[in-house]
C-alpha positions in Angstrom: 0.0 0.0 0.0 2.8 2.5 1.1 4.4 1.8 -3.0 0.9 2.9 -4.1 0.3 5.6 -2.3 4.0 7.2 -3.0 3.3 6.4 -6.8 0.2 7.7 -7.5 -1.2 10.1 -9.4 -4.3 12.0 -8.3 -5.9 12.1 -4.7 -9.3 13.1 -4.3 -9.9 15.1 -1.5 -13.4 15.7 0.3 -13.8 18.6 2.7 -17.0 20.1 4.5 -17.8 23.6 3.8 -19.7 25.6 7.0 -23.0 24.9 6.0 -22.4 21.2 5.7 -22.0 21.0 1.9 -19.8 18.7 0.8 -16.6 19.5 -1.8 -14.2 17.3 -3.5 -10.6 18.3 -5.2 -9.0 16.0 -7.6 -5.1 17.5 -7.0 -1.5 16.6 -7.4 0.2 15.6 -4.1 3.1 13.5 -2.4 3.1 11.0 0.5 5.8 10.9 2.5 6.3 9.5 5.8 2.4 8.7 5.9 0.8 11.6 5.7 -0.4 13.3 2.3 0.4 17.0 0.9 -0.7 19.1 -0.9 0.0 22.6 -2.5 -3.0 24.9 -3.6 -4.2 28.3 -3.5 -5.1 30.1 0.6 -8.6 31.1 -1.7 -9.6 27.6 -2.7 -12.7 26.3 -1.1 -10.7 23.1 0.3 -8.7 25.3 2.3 -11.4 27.8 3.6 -13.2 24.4 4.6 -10.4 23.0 6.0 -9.6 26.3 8.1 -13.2 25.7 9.9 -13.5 22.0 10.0 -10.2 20.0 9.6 -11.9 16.6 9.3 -11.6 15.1 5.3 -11.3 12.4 3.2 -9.6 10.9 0.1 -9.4 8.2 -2.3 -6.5 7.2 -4.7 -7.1 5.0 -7.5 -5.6 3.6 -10.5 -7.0 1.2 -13.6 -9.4 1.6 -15.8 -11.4 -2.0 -16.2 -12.6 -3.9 -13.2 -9.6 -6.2 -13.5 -7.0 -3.9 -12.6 -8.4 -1.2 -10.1 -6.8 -0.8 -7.3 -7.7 2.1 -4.5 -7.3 3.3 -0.8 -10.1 5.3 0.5 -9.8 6.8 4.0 -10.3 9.5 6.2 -8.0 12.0 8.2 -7.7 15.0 9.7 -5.2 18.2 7.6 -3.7 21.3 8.7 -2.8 24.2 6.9 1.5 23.5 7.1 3.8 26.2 7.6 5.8 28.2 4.8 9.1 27.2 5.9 12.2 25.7 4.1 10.5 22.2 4.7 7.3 23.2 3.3 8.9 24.8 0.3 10.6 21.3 -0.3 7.7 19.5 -0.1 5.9 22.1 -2.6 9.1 21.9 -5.3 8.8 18.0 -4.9 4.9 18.0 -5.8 5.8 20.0 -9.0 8.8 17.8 -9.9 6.8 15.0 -9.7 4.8 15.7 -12.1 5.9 18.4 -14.4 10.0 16.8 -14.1 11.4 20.0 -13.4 10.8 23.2 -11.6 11.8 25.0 -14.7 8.5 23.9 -16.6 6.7 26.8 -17.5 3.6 25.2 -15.3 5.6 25.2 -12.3 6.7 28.7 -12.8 3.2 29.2 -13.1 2.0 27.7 -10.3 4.4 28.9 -7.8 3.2 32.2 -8.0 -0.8 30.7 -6.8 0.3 27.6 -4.9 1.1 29.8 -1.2 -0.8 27.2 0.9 0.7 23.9 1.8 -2.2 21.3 3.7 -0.7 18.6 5.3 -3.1 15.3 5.8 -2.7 12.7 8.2 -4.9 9.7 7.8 -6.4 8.1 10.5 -8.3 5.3 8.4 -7.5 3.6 5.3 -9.4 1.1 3.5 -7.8 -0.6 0.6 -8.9 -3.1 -2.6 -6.7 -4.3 -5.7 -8.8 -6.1 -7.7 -5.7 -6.9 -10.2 -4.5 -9.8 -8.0 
């Protein structure tokens, strides 16, 4: 599970607005040392949520026919993480993990919106691989 979860490529992550509504945020992250990050925006609607109730949850999958999906689904509690030299890492590692370099014009990009780094600690994970 640990292999899947470092190598995957979308999380889904499901937050709770004030009034109860439910949103979900397909988004690039990493997972390292079992917790999930990700970097976004301070004026998306995952972190104001997140802000006022820190209680989400997420689900990574892969494969496309029933033979080969594999998923963990869970729940957890984030945090918005500090800007500091660790968080910066962590936000230059999401980008090179998916864009190969933070000289991509997307990464340039998205370093001048990405200023909010949430941190994601699960507290329950549920996983299936149907490919075995």
């Amino acid at each position: 599970m640990e292999d899947f979860l470092r190598n995957g490529r979308i999380i889904r992550i499901a937050s709770v607005s004030e009034d109860g509504k439910p949103h979900i945020a397909p988004i690039w992250y990493v997972y390292r040392n079992g917790k999930f990050y990700v970097s976004t925006s301070s004026k998306s609607r995952k972190v104001k949520n997140i802000k006022k109730n820190n209680a989400v949850a997420f689900s990574l999958d892969a494969g496309g026919g029933f033979s080969d999906i594999k998923a963990v689904v869970g729940s957890g509690l984030a945090k918005i993480a500090t800007n500091d030299p660790e968080g910066r890492e962590i936000d230059d590692s999401i980008k090179i993990k998916y864009l190969g370099s933070l000289d991509h014009p997307v990464a340039k990009e998205l370093a001048k919106k990405d200023d909010t780094l949430i941190e994601i600690t699960p507290t329950k994970k549920i996983s299936w691989d149907y490919s075995k």
